[in-house]
VOVEX-671194 format. One record per residue (C-alpha): z, x, y; residue number from 1; residue in one letter; chain. Coordinates in pm, 1 decimal, padded with zeros to 6 digits, always signed. Example, Ala and Ser with C-alpha at 12.3 -4.5 7.8 and 13.67 -1.06 7.14 Angstrom:
@zz->+00780.0	xx->+01230.0	yy->-00450.0	resi->1	resn->A	chain->A;
@zz->+00714.0	xx->+01367.0	yy->-00106.0	resi->2	resn->S	chain->A;
//
This chain:
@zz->+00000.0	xx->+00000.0	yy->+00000.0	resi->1	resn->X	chain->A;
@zz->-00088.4	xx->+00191.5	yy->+00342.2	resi->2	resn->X	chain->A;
@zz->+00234.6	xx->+00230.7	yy->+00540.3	resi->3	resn->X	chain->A;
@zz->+00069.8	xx->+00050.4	yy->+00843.4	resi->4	resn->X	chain->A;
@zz->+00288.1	xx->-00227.8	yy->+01035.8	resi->5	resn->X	chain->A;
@zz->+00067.5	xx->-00565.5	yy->+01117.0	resi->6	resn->X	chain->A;
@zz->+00281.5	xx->-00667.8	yy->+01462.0	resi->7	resn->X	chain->A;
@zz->+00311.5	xx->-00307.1	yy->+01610.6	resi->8	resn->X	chain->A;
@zz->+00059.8	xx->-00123.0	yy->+01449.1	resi->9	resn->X	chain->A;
@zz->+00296.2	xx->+00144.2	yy->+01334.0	resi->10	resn->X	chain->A;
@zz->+00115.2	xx->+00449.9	yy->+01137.2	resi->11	resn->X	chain->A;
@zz->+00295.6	xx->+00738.9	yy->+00963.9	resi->12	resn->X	chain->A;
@zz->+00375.5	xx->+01049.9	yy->+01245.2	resi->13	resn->X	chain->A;
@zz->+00308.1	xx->+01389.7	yy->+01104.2	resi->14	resn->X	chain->A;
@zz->+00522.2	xx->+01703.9	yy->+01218.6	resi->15	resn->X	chain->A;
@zz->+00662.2	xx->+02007.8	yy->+01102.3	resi->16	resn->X	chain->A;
@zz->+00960.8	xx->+02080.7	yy->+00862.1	resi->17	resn->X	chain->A;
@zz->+01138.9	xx->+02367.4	yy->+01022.6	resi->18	resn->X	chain->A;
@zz->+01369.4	xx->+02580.7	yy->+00779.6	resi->19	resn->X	chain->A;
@zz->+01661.4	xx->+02758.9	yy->+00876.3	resi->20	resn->X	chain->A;
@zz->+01446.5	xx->+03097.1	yy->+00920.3	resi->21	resn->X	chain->A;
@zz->+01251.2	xx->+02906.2	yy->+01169.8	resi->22	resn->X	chain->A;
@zz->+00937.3	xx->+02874.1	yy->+00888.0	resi->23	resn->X	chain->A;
@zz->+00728.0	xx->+02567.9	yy->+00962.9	resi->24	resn->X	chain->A;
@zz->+00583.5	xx->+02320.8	yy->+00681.7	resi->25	resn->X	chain->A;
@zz->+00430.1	xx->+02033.1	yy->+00776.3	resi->26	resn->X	chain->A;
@zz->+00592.9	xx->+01705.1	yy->+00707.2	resi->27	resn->X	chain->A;
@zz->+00518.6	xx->+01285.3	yy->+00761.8	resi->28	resn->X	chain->A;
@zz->+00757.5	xx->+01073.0	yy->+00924.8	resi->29	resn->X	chain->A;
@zz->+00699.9	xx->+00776.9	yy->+00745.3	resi->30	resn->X	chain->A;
@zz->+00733.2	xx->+00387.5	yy->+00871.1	resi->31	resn->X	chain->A;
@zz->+00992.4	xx->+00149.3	yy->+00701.0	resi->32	resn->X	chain->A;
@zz->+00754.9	xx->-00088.8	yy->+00620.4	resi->33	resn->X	chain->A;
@zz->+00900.3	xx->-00428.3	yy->+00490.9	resi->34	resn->X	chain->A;
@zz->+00763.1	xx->-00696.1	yy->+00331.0	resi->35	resn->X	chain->A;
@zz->+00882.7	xx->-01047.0	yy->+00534.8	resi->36	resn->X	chain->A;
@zz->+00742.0	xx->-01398.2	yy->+00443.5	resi->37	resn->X	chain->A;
@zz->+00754.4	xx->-01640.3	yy->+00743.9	resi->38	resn->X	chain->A;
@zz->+00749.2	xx->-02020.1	yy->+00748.1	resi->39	resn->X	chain->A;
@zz->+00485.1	xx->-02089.2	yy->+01048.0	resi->40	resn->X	chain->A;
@zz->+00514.3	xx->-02456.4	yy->+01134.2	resi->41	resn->X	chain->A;
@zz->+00186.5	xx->-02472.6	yy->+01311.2	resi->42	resn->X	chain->A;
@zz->+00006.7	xx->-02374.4	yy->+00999.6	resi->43	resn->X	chain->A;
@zz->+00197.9	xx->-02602.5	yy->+00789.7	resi->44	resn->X	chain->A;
@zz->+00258.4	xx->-02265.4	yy->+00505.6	resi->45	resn->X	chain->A;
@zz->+00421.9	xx->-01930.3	yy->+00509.4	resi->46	resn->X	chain->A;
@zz->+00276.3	xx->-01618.0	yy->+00575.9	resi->47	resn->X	chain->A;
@zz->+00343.2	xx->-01279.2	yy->+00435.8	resi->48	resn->X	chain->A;
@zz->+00395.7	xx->-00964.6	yy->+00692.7	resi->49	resn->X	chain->A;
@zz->+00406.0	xx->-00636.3	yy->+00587.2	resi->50	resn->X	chain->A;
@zz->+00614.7	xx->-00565.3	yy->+00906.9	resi->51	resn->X	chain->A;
@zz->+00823.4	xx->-00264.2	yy->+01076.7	resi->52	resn->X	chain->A;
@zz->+01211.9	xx->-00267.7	yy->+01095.9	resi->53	resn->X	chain->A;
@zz->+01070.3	xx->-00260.1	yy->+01547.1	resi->54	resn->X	chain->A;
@zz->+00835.8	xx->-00585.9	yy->+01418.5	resi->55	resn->X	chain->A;
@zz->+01108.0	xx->-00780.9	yy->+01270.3	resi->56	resn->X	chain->A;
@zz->+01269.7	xx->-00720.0	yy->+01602.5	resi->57	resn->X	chain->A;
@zz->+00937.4	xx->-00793.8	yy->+01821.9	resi->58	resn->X	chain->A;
@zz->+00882.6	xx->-01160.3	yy->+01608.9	resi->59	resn->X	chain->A;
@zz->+01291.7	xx->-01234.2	yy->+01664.1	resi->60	resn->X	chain->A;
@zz->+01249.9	xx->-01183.1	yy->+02027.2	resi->61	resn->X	chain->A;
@zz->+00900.4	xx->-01382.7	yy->+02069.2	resi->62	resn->X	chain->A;
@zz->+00909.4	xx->-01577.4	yy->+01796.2	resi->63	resn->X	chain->A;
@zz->+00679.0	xx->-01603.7	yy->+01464.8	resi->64	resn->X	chain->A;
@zz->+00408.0	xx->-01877.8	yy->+01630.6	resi->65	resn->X	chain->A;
@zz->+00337.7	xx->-01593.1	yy->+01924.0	resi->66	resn->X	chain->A;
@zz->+00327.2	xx->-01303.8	yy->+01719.1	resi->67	resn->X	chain->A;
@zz->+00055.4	xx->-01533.2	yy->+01446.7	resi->68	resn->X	chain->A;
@zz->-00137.8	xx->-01667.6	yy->+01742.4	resi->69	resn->X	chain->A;
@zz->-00134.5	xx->-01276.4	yy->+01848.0	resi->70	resn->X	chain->A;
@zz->-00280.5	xx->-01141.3	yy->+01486.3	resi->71	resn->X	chain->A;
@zz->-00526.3	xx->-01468.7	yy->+01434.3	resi->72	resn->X	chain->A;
@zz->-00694.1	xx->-01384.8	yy->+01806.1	resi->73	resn->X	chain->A;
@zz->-00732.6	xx->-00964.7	yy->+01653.7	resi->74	resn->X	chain->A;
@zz->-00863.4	xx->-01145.6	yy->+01295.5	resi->75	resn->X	chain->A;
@zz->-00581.0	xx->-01003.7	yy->+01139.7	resi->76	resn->X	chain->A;
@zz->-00471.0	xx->-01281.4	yy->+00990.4	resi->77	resn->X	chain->A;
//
């Protein structure tokens, strides 16, 4: 499953791994991607979001009808 948030749009950040002699590897910070399923009254069903811990946060402040109207207007949904 790519490690790609729906809401935000969250993608893995890549960076280095520095030892303690100061070596540098490099390294991927990933997302914490979590599956959610949402009832969406307009549509009448639920919906399942593969979502960020920030996108649970984003729908809870602007609520899940926004955030649907939001991904149905970039065909994401």
């Amino acid at each position: 499953m790519s490690q790609l948030c729906q809401v935000t749009g969250a993608r893995p950040a890549f960076g280095n791994r520095v030892s303690h002699s100061h070596r540098r590897t490099r390294r991927r910070f990933d997302v914490n991607i979590q599956r959610k399923r949402y009832w969406v009254p307009s549509l009448g069903r639920h919906v399942t979001l593969r979502v960020s811990a920030r996108g649970i946060k984003t729908i809870d402040q602007r609520g899940i009808e926004a955030v649907v109207a939001d991904l149905r207007a970039r065909k994401e949904l």
